[in-house]
C-alpha positions in Angstrom: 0.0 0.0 0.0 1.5 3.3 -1.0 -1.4 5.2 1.0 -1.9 8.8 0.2 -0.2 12.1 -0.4 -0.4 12.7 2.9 0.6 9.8 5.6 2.8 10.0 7.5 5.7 7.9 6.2 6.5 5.1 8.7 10.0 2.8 8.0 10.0 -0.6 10.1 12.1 0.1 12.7 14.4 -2.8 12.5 15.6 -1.1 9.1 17.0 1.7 11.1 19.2 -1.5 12.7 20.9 -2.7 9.3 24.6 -1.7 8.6 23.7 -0.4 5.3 21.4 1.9 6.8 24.0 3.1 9.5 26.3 4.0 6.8 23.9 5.7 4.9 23.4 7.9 7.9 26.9 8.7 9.1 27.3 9.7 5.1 24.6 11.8 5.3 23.3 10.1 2.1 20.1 11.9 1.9 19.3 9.5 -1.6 19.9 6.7 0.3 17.2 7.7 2.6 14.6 8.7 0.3 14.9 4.9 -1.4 14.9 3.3 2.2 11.1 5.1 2.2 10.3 4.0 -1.2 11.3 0.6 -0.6 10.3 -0.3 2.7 7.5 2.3 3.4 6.1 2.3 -0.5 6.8 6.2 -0.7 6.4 8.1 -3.6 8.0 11.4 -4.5 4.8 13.1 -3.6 4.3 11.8 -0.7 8.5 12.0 0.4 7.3 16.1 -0.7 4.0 16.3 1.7 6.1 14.9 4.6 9.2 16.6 4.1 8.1 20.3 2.8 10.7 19.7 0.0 9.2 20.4 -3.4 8.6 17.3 -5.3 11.5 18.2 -8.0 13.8 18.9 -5.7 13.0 15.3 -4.3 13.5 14.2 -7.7 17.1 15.6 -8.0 18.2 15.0 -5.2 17.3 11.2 -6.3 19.3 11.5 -9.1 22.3 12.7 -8.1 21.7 16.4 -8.9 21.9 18.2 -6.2 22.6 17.8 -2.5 21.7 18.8 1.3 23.9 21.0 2.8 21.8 22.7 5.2 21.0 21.7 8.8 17.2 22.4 9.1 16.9 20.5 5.6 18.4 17.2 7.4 16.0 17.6 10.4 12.9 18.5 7.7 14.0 15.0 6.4 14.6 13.1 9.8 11.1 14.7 10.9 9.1 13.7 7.8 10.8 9.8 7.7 9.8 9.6 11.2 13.7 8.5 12.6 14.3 7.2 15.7 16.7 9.0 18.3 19.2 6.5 17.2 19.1 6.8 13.8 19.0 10.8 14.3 22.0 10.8 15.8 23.9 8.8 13.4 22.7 11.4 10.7 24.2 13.8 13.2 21.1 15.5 14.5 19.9 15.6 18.5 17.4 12.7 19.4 14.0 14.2 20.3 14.4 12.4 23.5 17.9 12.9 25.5 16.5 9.8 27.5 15.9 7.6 24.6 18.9 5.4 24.1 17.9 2.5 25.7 19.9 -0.8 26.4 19.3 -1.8 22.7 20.8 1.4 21.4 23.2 1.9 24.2 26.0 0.8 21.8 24.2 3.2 19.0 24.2 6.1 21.4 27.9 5.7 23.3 28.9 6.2 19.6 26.9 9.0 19.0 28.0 10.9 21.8 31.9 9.9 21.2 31.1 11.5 17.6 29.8 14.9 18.8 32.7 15.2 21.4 34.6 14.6 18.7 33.2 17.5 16.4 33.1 20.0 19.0 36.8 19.3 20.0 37.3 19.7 16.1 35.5 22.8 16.3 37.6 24.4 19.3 40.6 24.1 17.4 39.4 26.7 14.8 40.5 30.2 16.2 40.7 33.5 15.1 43.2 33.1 12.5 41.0 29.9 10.6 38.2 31.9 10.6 40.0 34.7 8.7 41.7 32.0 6.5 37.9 31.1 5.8 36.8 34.6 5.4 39.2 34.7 2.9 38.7 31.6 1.2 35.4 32.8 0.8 36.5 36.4 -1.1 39.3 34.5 -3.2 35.6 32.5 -4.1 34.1 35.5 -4.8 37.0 36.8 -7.0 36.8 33.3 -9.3 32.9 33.4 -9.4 33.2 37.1 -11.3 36.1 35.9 -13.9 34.6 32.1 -14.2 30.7 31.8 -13.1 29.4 29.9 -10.3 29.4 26.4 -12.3 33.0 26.7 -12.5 33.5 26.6 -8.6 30.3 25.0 -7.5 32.7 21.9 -5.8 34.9 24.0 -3.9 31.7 26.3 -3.2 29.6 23.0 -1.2 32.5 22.5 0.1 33.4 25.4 1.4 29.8 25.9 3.1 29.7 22.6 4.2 33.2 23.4 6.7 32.1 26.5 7.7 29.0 25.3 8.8 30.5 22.1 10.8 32.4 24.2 12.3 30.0 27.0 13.2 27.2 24.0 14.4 29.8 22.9 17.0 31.4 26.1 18.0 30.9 26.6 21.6 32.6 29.8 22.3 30.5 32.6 21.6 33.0 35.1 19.8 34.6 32.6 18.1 30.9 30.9 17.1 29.7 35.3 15.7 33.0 35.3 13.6 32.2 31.3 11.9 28.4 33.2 11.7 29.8 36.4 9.7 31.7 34.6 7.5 28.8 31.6 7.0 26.6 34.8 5.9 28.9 35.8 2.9 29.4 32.7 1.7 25.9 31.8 1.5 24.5 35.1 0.4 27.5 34.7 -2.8 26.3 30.6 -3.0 22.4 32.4 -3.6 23.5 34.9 -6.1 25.1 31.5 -7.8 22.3 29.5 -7.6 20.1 32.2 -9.2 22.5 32.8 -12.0 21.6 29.1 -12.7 18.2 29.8 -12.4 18.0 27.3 -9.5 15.8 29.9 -8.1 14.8 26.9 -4.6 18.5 26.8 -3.6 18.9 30.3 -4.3 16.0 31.0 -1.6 17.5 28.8 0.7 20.6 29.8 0.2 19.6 33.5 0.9 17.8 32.1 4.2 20.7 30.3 5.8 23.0 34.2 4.8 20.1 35.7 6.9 19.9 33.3 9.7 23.7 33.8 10.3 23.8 37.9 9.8 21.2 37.5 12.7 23.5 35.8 14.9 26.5 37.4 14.2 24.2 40.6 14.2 25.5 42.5 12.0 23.1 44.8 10.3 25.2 45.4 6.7 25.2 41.8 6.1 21.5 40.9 7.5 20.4 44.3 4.9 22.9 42.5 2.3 21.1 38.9 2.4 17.6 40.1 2.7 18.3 42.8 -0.2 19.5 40.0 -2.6 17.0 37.7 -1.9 14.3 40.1 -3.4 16.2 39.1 -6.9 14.8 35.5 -6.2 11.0 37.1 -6.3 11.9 39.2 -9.2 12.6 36.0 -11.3 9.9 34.1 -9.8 7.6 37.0 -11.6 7.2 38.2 -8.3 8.0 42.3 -8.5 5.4 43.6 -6.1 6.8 41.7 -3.4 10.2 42.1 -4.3 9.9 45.6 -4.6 8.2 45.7 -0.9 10.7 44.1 0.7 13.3 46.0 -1.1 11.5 49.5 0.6 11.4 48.1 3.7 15.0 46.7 4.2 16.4 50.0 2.9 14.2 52.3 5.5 14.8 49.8 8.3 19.0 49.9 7.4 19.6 53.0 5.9 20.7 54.5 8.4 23.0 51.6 10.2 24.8 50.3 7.6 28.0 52.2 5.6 27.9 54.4 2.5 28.2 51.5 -0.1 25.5 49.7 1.0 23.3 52.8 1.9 23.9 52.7 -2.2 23.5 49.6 -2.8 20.4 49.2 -1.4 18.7 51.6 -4.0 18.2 48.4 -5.6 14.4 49.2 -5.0 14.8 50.9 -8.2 15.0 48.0 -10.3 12.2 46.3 -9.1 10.4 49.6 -9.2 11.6 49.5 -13.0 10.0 46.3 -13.9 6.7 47.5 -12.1 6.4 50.4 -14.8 7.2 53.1 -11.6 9.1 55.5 -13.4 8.8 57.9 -10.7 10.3 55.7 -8.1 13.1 54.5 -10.2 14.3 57.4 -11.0 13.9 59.0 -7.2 15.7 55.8 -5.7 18.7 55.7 -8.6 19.4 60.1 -8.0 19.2 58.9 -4.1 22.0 56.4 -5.2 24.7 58.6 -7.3 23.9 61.4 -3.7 25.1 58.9 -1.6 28.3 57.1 -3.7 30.8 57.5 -2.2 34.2 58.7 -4.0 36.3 55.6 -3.0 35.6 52.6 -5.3 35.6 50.3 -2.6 34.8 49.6 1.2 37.0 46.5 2.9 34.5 46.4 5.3 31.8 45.3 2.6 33.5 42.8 0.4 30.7 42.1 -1.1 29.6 45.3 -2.6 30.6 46.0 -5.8 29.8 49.7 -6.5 31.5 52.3 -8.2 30.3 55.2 -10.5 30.7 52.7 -13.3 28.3 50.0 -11.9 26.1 52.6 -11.0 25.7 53.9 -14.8 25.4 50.3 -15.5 22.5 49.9 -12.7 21.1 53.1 -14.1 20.9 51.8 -17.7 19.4 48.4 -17.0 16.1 50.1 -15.3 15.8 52.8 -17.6 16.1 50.9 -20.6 12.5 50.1 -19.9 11.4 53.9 -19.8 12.6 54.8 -23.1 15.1 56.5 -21.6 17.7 58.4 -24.4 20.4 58.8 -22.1 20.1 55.0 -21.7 22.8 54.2 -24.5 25.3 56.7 -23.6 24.9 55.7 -19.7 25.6 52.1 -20.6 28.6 52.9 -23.1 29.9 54.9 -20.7 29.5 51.7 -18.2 30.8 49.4 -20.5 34.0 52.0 -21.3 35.2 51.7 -17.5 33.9 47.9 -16.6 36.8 46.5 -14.7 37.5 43.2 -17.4 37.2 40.8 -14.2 33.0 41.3 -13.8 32.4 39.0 -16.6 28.3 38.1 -15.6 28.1 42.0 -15.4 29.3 42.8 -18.4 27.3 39.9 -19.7 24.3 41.8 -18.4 25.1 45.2 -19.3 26.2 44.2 -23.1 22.2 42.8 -23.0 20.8 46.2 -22.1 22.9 48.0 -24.4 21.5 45.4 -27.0 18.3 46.3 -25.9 18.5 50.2 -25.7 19.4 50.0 -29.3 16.6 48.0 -30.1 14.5 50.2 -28.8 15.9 52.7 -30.7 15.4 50.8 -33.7 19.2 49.6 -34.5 18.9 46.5 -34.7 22.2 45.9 -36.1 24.2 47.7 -33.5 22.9 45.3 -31.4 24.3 42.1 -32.3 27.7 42.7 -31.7 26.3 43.1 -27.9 24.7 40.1 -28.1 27.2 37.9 -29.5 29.7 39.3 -26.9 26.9 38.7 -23.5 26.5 35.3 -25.7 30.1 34.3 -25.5 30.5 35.6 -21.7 27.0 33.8 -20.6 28.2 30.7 -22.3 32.0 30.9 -20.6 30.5 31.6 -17.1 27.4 29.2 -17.3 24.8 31.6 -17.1 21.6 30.7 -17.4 20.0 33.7 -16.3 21.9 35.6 -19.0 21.3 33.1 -21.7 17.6 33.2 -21.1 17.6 36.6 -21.7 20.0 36.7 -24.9 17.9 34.2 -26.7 14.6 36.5 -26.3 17.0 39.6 -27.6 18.3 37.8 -30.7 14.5 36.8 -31.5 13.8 40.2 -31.4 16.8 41.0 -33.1 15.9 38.4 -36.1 12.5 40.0 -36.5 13.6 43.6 -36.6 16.2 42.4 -39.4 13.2 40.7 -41.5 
């Protein structure tokens, strides 16, 4: 009986018992899991869905071999909706429900459990505060590779990366040492996000975004926590969700505005872009002048490794929302972009070479467009851009039928 979308899911508990099981656990093998329901509990992916909260292709990937769980709250969704026992939690490294659980037929089960855990939080008090800035700047050096190369280039050394950080952040017991592992765990998974979107894997890039928020909270830091929840209004924009994007975007610059530094103050005009999309011409053009008033002169703040914004970028950010307007400064804006684009932000120039392609569209040129196009083709294509490529094939159709 396979039963219905939504029963619970129950696994006879002497499979929980097997080797082959145990060693799926201590691996973490969250496939091998999903076919120990299947098999002995007659799941299906719809109903692994209903009782995990993961969507059903995600399930299916997962499956497959295509993607995996990183994220702790992900492992005890799982644990919750297979129904594990204490014994089995622990061996996927999670807390039993029940600290008196372990009986004398898991006693064995639960002496290794707890031999593990000391064991990872003695691993964790070895990292001080030189490893974490060795991880912070693993984590830029990341960020450096991701503008030449794209995301797909480093996505191994990206999982992995995440996946140590948050080991040892989980098991971190002293509390500065535990807000530095949180600051950098926020970076690295707001940049992992802004990956995963690029790839148009817009349920990682959510989740992603909402393990970088989680950690700003902790370490509270208010430029990072603005950061994470800033960027993750791009995941509603390409969900063909602007209203909400563009909310959230108002609120998290009025709440931060004021308590973050001049970059990000900047940055965080990024309410004009949703604005853009929504047809608001008035608040586009009110948040980008409230931008280029609060730029700073420098290029660059080391406290805000993230940010990227100089006058150059900003004529870029400028172009991309106005293009929609109409606008005839748009062209010049964006040449003027593209003329001082540092040769290392290859997705960006990707992007701005689109709206250039597109101004002159508008403008009726088609021609002068496809240069830009093959260009943001070639960089989209080096860096693995989906995102990009999604929106050069819709230019070059329009491009075709503005040539017939």
């Amino acid at each position: 009986m396979h039963g219905n979308a939504f029963e619970p899911i129950h696994i006879p508990i002497w499979v929980w018992d097997r080797e082959e099981t145990r060693q799926i656990l201590k691996k973490r093998d969250v496939a091998g899991l999903f076919a120990l329901a299947v098999k002995y509990a007659g799941a299906s992916q719809v109903r692994l869905s209903a009782a995990t909260g993961l969507a059903q292709g995600r399930i299916s990937q997962i499956m497959r071999g295509q993607r995996q769980v990183t994220d702790l709250e992900v492992f005890e969704r799982i644990a919750s909706g297979l129904n594990l026992p204490d014994h089995a939690r622990m061996l996927l490294g999670l807390a039993p429900r029940d600290v008196a659980s372990p009986t004398s037929d898991h006693d064995g089960e639960y002496r290794e459990q707890a031999e593990e855990l000391r064991a990872r939080i003695e691993a964790a008090a070895t990292v001080d505060a030189m490893a974490v800035q060795i991880l912070a700047t693993d984590t830029n050096n990341l960020r450096l590779l991701d503008r030449r190369l794209g995301g797909l280039a480093i996505a191994d050394k990206m999982r992995a990366q995440i996946s140590q950080i948050q080991r040892a952040h989980h098991h971190a017991v002293r509390p500065g040492i535990r807000t530095q592992l949180a600051h950098v765990l926020s970076e690295t998974a707001a940049l992992a996000g802004w990956q995963a979107l690029d790839r148009c894997a817009l349920a990682d890039a959510w989740d992603y975004h909402e393990t970088a928020i989680s950690a700003a909270r902790e370490a509270e830091d208010p430029a990072l926590l603005a950061y994470a929840r800033g960027q993750q209004a791009y995941v509603l924009i390409d969900l063909g969700r602007p209203a909400e994007a563009a909310e959230l975007l108002h609120h998290v610059r009025h709440t931060y505005d004021r308590r973050v530094p001049d970059h990000l103050r900047t940055w965080l005009a990024a309410e004009a872009e949703a604005a853009a999309i929504l047809g608001d011409e008035a608040t586009t053009r009110t948040a980008l002048d409230q931008a280029a008033t609060l730029l700073p002169k420098e290029d660059a703040d080391p406290s805000l490794p993230y940010v990227a914004l100089n006058a150059h970028h900003l004529a870029r950010w400028r172009g991309n929302c106005l293009v929609r307007f109409g606008d005839p400064e748009t062209i010049e804006d964006l040449r003027s972009a593209l003329a001082g684009m540092d040769g290392t932000f290859n997705r960006a120039e990707a992007g701005l070479r689109c709206d250039l392609a597109h101004a002159l569209l508008a403008r009726g040129d088609a021609e002068a467009a496809q240069p830009h196009l093959y260009r943001a083709e070639h960089l989209a294509t080096m860096i693995g851009s989906r995102r990009h490529g999604r929106r050069i094939a819709e230019l070059k159709r329009a491009v075709t039928r503005a040539l017939r």
